[in-house]
C-alpha positions as CSV (number, residue, x, y, z in Angstrom):
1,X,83.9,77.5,95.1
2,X,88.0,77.4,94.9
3,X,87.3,78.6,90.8
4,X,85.5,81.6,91.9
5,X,88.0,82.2,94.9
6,X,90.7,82.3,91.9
7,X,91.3,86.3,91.5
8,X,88.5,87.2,93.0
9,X,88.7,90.9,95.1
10,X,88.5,88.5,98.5
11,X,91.6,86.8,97.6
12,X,93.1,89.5,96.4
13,X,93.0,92.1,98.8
14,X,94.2,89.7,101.1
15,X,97.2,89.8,99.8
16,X,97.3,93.7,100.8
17,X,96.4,92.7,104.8
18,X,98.5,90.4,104.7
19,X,101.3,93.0,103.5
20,X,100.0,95.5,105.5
21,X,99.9,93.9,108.8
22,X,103.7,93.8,109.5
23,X,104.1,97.3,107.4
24,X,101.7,99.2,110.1
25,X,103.6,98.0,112.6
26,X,106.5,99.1,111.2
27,X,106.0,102.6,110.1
28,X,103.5,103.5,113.3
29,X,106.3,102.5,116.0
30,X,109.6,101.9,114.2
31,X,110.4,105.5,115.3
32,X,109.2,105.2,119.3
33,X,110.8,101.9,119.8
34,X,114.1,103.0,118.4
35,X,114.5,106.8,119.4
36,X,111.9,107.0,123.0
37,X,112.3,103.3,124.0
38,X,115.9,102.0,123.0
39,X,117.3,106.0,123.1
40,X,118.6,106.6,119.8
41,X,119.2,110.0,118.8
42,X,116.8,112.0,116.7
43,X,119.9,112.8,114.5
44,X,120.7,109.4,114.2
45,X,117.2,108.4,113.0
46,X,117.3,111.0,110.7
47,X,120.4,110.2,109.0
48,X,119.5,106.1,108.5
49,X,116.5,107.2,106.7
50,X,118.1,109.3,104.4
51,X,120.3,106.4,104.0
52,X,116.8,104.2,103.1
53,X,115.6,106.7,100.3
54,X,118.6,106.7,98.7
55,X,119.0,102.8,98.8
56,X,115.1,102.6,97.9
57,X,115.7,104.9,95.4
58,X,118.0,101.5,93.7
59,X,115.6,99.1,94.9
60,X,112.4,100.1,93.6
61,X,113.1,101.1,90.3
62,X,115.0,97.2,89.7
63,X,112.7,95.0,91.2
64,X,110.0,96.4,88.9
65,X,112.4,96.8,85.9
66,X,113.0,92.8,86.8
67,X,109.5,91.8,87.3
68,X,108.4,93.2,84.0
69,X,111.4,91.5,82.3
70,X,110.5,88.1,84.0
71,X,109.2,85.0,82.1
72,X,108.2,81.8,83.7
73,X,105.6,79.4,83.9
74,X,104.2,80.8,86.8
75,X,104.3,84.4,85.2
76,X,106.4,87.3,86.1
77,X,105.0,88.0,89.4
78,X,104.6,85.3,91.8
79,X,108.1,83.5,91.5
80,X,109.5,87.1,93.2
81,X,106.5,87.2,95.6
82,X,107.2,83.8,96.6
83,X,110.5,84.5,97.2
84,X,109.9,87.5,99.1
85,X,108.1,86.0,101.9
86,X,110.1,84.3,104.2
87,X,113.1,87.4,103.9
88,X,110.0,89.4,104.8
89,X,108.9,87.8,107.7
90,X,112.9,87.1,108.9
91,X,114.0,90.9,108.5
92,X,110.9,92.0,110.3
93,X,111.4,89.8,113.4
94,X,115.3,91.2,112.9
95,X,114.3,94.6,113.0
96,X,112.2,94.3,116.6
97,X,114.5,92.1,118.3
98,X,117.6,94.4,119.0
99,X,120.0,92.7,121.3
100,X,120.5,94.4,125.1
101,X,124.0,94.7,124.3
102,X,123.4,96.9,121.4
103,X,123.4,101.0,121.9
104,X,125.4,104.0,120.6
105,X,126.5,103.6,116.9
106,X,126.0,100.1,117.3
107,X,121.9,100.4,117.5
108,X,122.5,102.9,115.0
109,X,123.9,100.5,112.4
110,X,121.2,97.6,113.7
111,X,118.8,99.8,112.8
112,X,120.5,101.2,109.5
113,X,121.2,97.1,108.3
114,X,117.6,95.2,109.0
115,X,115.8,98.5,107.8
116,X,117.6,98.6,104.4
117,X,117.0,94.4,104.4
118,X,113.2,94.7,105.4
119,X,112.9,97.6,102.8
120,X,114.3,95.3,100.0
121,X,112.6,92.6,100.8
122,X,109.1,95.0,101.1
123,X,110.1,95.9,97.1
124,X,110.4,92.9,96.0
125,X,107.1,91.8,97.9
126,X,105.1,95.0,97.3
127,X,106.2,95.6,93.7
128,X,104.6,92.7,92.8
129,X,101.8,92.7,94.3
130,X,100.6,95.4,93.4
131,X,101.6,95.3,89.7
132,X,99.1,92.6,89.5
133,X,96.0,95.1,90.1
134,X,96.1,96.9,86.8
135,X,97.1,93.8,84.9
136,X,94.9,91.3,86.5
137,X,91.4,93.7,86.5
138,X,91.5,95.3,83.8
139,X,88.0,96.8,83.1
140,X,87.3,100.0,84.7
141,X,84.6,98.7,86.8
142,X,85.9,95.6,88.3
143,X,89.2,97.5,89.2
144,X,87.3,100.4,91.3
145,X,85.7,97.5,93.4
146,X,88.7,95.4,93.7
147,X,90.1,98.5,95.1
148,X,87.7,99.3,97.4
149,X,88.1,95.2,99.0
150,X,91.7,95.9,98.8
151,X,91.8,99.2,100.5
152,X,89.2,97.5,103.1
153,X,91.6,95.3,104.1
154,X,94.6,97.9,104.2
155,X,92.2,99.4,106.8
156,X,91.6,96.2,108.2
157,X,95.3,95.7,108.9
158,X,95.6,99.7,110.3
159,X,92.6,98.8,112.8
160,X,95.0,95.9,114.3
161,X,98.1,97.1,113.6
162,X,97.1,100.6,115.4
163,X,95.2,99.3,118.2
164,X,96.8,96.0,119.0
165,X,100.2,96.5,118.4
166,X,100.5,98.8,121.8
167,X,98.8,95.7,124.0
168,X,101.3,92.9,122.1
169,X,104.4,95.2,122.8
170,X,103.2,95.6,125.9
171,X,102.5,91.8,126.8
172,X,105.2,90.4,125.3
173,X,107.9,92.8,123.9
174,X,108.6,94.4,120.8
175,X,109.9,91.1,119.3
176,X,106.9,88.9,120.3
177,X,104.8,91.5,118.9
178,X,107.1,91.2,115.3
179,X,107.0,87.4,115.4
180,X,103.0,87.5,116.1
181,X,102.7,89.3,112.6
182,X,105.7,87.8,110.9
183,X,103.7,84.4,111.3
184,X,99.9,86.1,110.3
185,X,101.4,87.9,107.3
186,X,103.0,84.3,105.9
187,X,100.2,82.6,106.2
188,X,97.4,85.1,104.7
189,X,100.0,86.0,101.9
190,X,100.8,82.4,101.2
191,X,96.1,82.3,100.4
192,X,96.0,85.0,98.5
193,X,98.9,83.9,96.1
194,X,97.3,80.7,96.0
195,X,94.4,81.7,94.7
196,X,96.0,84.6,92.2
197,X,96.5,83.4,88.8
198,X,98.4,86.0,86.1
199,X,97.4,87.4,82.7
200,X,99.2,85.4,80.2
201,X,98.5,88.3,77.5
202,X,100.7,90.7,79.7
203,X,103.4,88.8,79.2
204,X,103.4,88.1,75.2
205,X,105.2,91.4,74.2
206,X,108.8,91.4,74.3
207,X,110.2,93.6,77.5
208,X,111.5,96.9,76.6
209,X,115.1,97.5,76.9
210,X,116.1,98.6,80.2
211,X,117.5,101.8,78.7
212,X,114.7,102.5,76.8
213,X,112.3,101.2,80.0
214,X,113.4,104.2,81.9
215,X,113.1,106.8,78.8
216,X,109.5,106.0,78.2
217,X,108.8,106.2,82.1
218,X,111.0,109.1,82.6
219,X,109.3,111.4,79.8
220,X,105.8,110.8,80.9
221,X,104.6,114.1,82.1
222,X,101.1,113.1,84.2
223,X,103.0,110.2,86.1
224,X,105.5,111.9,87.2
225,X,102.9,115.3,88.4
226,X,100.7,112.9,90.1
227,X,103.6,111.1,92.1
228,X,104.9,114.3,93.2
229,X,101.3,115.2,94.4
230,X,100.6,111.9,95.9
231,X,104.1,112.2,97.3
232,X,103.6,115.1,99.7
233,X,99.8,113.3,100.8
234,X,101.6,110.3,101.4
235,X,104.2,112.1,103.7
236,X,101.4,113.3,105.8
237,X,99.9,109.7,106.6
238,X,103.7,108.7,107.4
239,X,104.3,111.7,109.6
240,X,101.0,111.1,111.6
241,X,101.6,108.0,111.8
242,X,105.2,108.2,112.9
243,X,104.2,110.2,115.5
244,X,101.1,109.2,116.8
245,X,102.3,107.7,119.7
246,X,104.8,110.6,120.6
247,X,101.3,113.0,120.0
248,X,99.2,110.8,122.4
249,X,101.8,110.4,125.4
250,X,102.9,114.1,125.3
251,X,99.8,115.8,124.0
252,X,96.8,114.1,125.2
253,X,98.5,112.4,127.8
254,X,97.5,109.0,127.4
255,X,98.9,105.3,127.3
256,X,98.2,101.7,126.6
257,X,94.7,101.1,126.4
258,X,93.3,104.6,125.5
259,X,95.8,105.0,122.6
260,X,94.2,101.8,121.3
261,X,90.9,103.1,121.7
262,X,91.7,106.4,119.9
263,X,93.4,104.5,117.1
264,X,90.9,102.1,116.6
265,X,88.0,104.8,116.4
266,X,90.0,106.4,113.9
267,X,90.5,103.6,111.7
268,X,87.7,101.6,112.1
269,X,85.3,104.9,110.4
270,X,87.8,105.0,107.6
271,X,86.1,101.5,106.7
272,X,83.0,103.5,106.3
273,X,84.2,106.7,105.0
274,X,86.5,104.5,102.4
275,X,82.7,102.9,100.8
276,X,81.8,106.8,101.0
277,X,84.4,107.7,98.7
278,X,83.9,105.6,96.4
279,X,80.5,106.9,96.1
280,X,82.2,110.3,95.3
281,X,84.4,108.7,92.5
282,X,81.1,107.4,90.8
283,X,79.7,111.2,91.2
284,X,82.5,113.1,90.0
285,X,85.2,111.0,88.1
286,X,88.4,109.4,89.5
287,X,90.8,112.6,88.7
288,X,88.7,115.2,90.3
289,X,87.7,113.2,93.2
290,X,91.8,112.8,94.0
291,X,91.8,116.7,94.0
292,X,88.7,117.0,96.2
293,X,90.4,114.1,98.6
294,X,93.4,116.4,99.0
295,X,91.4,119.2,99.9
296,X,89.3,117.1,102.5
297,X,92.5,116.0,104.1
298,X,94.2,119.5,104.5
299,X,90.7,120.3,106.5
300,X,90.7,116.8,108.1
301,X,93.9,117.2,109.6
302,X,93.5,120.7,111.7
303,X,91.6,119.3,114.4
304,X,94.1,117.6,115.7
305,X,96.1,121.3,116.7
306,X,93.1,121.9,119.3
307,X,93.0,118.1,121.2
308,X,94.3,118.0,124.7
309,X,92.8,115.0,126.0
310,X,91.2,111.6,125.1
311,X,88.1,112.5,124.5
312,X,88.8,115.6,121.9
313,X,91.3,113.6,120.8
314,X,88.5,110.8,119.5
315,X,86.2,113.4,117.5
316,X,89.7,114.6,115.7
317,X,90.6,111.0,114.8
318,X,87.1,110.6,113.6
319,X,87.1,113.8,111.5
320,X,90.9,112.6,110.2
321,X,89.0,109.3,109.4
322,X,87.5,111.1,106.3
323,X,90.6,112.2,104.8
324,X,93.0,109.0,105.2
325,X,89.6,107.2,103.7
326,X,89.9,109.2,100.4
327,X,93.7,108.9,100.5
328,X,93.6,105.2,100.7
329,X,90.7,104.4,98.0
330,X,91.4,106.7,95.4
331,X,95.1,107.4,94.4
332,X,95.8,103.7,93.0
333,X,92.8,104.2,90.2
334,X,94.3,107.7,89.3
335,X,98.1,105.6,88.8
336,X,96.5,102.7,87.4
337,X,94.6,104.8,84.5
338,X,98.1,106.3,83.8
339,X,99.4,102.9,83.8
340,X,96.5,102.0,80.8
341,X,97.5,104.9,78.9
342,X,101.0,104.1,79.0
343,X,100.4,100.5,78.0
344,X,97.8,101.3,75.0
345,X,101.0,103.8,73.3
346,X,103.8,101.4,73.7
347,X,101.8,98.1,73.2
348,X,103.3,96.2,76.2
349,X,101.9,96.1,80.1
350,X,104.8,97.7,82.2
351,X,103.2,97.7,85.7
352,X,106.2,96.4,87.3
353,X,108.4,99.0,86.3
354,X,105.6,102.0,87.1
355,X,104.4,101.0,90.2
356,X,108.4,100.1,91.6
357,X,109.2,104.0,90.4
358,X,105.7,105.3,91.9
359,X,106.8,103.2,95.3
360,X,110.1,104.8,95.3
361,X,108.6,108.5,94.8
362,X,105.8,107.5,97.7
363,X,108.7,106.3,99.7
364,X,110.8,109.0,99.4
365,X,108.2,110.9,101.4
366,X,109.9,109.2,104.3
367,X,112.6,111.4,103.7
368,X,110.0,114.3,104.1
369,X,109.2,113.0,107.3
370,X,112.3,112.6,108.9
371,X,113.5,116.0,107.6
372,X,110.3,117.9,109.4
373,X,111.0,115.6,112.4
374,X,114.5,116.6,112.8
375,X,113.6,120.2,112.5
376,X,110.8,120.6,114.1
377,X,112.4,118.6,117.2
378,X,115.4,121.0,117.0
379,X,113.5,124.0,117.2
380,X,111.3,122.6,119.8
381,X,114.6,121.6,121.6
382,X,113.2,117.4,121.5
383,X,116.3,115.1,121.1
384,X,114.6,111.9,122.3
385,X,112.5,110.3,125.1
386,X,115.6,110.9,127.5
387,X,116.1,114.5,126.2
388,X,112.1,115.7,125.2
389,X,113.5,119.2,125.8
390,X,110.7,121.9,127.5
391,X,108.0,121.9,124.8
392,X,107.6,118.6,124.0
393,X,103.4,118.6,123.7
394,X,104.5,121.9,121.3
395,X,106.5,119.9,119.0
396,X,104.3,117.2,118.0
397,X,101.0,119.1,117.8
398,X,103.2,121.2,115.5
399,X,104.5,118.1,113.6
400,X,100.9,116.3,113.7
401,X,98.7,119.6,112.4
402,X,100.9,122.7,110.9
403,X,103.5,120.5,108.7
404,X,100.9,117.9,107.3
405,X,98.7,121.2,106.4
406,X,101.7,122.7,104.4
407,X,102.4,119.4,102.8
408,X,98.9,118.9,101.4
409,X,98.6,122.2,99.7
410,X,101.8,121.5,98.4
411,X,99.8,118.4,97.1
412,X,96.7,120.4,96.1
413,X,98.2,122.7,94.1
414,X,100.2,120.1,92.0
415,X,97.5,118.3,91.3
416,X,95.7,120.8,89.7
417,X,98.2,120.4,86.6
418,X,96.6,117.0,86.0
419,X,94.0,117.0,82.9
420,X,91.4,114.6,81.9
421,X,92.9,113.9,78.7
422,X,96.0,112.5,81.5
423,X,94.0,109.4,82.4
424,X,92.1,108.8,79.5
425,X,93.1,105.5,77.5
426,X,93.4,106.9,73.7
427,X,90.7,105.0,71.7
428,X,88.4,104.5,74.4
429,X,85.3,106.7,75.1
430,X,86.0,107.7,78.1
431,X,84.8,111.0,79.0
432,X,84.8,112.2,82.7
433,X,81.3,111.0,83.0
434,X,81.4,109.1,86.3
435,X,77.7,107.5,86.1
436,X,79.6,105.9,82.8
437,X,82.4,105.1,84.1
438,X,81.9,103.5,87.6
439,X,78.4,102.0,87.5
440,X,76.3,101.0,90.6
441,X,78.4,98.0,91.3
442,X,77.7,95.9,94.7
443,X,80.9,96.3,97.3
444,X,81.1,92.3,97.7
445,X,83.4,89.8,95.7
């Protein structure tokens, strides 16, 4: 039993809840608990995360550099995730636990310092991790059901992280709710790197220089056109998410227990809609479902500019539901194809060093969302819970439906400069037959 536990999609993708637990948390209510609870200034908030994407611009791009470079007997991998979990868990707890005595510049700073720490310790953590999907399953059809388990449990960890984290906040504070998932994410990531074992024939190649690391990555058209694309897509899931609290107290005007409701409707269909979609990659091919997923998400996401209340706010959350399911399965198989072609024209496996730039280019679409919510709140006149200005329903149905719209054709029309030959391992016979492809392979580990 413990052999077949050993890489096994179960295991794996645990290693993504566990991750993901403490992460939802963070990027769902990071922003109310610092600007509408504790009062800091929307300008503020928007300058410390510019302050992040610049610093994470340095982060990501070294820890994966590292990682690739790194030879042990354990591997390359799972000496840094090991060390990455108790700063993890510490700068977490840190980031939720801001002293009464702390306000003005001062909570600016707090939140500046243990954001930068919990984002450094989330690269070294993340990076990883998930460098070991496209190095550990390698064969197409393996990989596309590992990454529906480990997008399962990524919506796993949204279900409790949107719908609980309200009731633990407000039961016992924002820092018993960060030391409740401090404590789950060390245990379930201390499993799942248990049972995770590394390729040793990743590692046999010499690293490339770090110069000429970058070049290669640097030059390679079709990763750097589908990060852009996934970048705008991913700024959409971090601006609804940022403000889906702000969008249910001001908009639909409910609290506590109905926003859990709401959120957990929302996520819990994106378990079935995620199984759907991967049905749709087997139809069509990876590459053209990821442009069909954008699409579906523009429409997905227009709904919510016509809820008022909690029950119209449930059917849009379910129709969302469909989009963030096809932005969560499919994206990772589009990278990790790059990722093959990449590795069968230099002759080494550089996962560390793609994914950490590929994180940094996802993360910098936190920048995107702090820059649409510090304009959209100035025109709207909305300066922070104490200040919510006269329109303050009008400004997050604005930042909730019109600016994710914008940002996904933005996406769309990128990713139409993606070609088959893009993701297509030379050598291998692998037209854009999806029957071929992505067998009918059972959803279980």
């Amino acid at each position: 039993m413990a052999t077949k536990a050993i890489n096994s999609p179960l295991t794996y993708g645990l290693g993504n809840l566990a991750i993901m637990l403490p992460s939802t948390a963070f990027s769902l209510f990071y922003s109310f608990y610092y600007i509408d609870t504790l009062g800091l200034a929307v300008g503020l908030y928007a300058v410390a995360r510019s302050i992040y994407v610049v610093w994470d611009a340095a982060v990501q791009p070294i820890s994966g550099f590292l990682s690739d470079k790194t030879r042990t007997r354990w591997g390359r991998r799972t000496p840094w995730i090991v060390t990455g979990i108790p700063l993890y868990a510490l700068f977490f707890v840190l980031l939720y636990s801001v002293p009464d005595a702390v306000e003005g510049m001062g909570l600016f700073f707090w939140f500046l310092a243990f954001m930068l720490l919990f984002e450094t310790a989330m690269a070294i953590i993340s990076v990883n991790y998930l460098s070991l999907f496209p190095e550990i399953f390698t064969d197409p059809n393996r990989r596309a059901r590992v990454s529906v388990m480990q997008q399962a449990f990524y919506i796993v960890a949204l279900l409790v992280g949107t719908a609980v984290t309200p009731l633990l906040y407000d039961s016992i504070g924002f820092s018993g709710m960060a030391v409740s998932y401090a404590v789950a994410f060390v245990v379930l990531m201390v499993i799942s790197i248990a049972f995770t074992r590394e390729n040793p024939r990743a590692s046999i190649e010499e690293p490339l220089p770090l110069r000429q690391a970058f070049a290669i990555t640097l030059k390679n058209g079709p990763f750097w056109i589908y990060n852009v694309s996934y970048t705008f897509a991913a700024a959409v899931v971090g601006l609804i998410s940022s403000t889906i609290a702000f969008y249910a107290k001001y908009v639909l005007l409910i609290e506590g227990g109905l926003v859990s409701i709401t959120l957990l409707t929302t996520f819990a269909l994106v378990i079935p809609m995620a199984v759907a979609w991967y049905f749709v990659v087997r139809r069509v091919g990876i590459l053209r479902s990821y442009k069909v997923s954008i699409a579906v998400f523009a429409l997905t996401v227009l709904p919510l500019f016509f809820a008022r209340d909690f029950v119209s706010g449930l059917i849009a959350g379910a129709i969302l539901s469909i989009g963030i399911a096809g932005h969560f399965v499919i994206p990772q198989l589009v990278q990790s194809q790059i990722i093959d072609v990449d590795a069968a024209k230099t002759g080494r496996r550089r996962e560390g060093i793609y994914t950490a730039v590929g994180n940094f280019m996802a993360r910098t679409s936190a920048l995107l969302t702090a820059l649409a919510f510090a304009i959209v709140g100035g025109l709207f006149g909305y300066v922070s819970g104490e200040q919510a200005g006269p329109d303050p329903a009008g400004t997050f149905i604005f930042l909730t439906s019109a600016v994710p719209l914008g940002f996904l054709v933005i996406s769309f029309v990128i990713a139409l400069f993606l070609r088959q030959r893009d993701v297509t391992v030379p050598g291998a016979d692998q037209e854009d037959e999806p029957e071929a492809q992505l067998p009918v392979q059972p959803l279980v580990p």
